[in-house]
N, C-alpha and C positions, 0 to 999 in steps of 0.2 A: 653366520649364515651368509652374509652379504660377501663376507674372504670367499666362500668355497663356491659361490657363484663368480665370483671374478676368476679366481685360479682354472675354474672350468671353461670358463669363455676362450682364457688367456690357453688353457690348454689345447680348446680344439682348435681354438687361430694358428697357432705350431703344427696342427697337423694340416690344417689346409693348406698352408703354407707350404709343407714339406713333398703333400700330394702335388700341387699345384707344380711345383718344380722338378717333378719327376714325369708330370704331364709334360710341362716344356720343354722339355730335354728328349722326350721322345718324339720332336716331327718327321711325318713320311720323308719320304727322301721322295723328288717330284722331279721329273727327266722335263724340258721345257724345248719342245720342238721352234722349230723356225716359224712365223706365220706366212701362210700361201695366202695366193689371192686369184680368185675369180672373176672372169671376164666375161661381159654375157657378148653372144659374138655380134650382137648389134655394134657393140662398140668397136670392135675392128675392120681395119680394111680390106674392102676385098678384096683390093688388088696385090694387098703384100700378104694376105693369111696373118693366121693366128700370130700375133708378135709377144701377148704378155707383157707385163706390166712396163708402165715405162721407164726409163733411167729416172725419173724422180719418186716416181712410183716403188721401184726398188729399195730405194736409198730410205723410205719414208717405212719399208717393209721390214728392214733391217734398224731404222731408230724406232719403232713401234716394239719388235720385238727385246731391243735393248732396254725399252726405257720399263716394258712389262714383267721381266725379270728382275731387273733393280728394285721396284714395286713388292716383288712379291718376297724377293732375299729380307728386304728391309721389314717385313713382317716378320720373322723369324715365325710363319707357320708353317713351312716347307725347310728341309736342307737339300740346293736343287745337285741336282747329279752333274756331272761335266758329262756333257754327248761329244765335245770336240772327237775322240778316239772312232767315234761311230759315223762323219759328218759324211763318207762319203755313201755309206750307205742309206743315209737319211737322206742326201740328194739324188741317189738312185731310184729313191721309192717315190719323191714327191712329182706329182701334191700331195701331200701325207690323207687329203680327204677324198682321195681317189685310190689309195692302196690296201682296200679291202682289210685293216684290222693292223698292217704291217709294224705300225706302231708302236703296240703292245709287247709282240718279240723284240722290237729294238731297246725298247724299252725296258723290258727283263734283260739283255746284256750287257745294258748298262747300270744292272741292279738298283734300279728304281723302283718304289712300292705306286705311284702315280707317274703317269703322263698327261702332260698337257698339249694341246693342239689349239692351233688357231687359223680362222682364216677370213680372210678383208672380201666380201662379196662385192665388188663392183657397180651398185646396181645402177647408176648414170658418174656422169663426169663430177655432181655438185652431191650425190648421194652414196655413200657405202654402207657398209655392216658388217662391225665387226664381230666375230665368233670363236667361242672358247670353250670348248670342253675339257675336263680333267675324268680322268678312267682309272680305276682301278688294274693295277697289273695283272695281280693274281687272280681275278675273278674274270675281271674282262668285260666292265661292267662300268657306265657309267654314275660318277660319282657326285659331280655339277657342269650344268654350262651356262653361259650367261651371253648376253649380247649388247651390242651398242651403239645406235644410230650414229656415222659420223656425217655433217654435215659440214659439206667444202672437201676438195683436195686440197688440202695445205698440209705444209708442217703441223700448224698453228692446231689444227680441228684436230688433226689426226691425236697426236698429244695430249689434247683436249679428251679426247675418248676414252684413248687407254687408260688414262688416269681414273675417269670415272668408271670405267668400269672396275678398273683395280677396289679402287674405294668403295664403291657403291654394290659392287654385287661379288666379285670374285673372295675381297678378302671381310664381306661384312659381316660373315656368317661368326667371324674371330672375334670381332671386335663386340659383338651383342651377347656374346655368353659371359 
């Protein structure tokens, strides 16, 4: 009696097993836009108009978005799509959170089952927030979003954030099942 309770244990372990990696092997495919950023216009001049983010500001927008993709490949919960072929249309539309849904079709022609979007709110020089939603393509529906106070413009904080949010909200929903 005690064999045919182990042979069963050991049996269904091979099937969860078998399931389990037929789960893995199926992640959405996840199209990962650029991150915008937002400027409340207190903080610009008004003698020069709207200028948008600064040259370090940029530079922090592009390591933010780098190091949030590495994050999210190195889960293996997503297989993310290459947008390079699409980039210039994705600069025509942005800010992607000002282009009324445009996203989504960019995101179907780059056969993506998700898109991700993000964007740095500006709210003073020593305060941001960062934002993230991920959408369903085909439904057009969002999926998750999550957020994450950055304190400081630095490298340093900025870094600081994405990471936690990666860890802490975007990818935790993976790691607790």
């Amino acid at each position: 009696m005690m064999m045919s309770r182990v042979a069963a244990w050991l049996a269904m372990l091979l099937v969860a097993m078998t399931c389990g990696s037929v789960v893995a092997s199926a992640s959405q495919k996840l199209a990962i836009f650029p991150i915008d950023m937002s400027i409340p216009a207190s903080e610009e001049d008004f003698f020069r108009g709207v200028t948008g983010p600064s040259e370090a500001e940029q530079a922090r927008l592009q390591m933010a978005a780098s190091e949030l993709q590495k994050l999210i490949a190195a889960s293996g919960r997503y297989d993310i799509v290459d947008i390079g072929p699409l980039k210039d249309e994705i600069a025509a539309a942005r800010p992607i959170y000002e282009c009324n849904g445009c996203e989504i079709d960019i995101a179907r022609k780059a056969n993506a089952d998700l898109v991700m979007t993000s964007l740095v709110d500006k709210i003073s020089e020593t305060h941001l927030s960062l934002n993230v939603a991920i959408i369903d393509v085909a439904q057009g529906k969002l999926v998750s979003n999550a957020s994450v106070l950055i304190q400081g413009n630095t490298d340093e904080s900025w870094l600081h954030g994405v990471r936690w949010l990666a860890r802490n909200r975007l990818l935790a929903e993976a790691t607790s099942k």
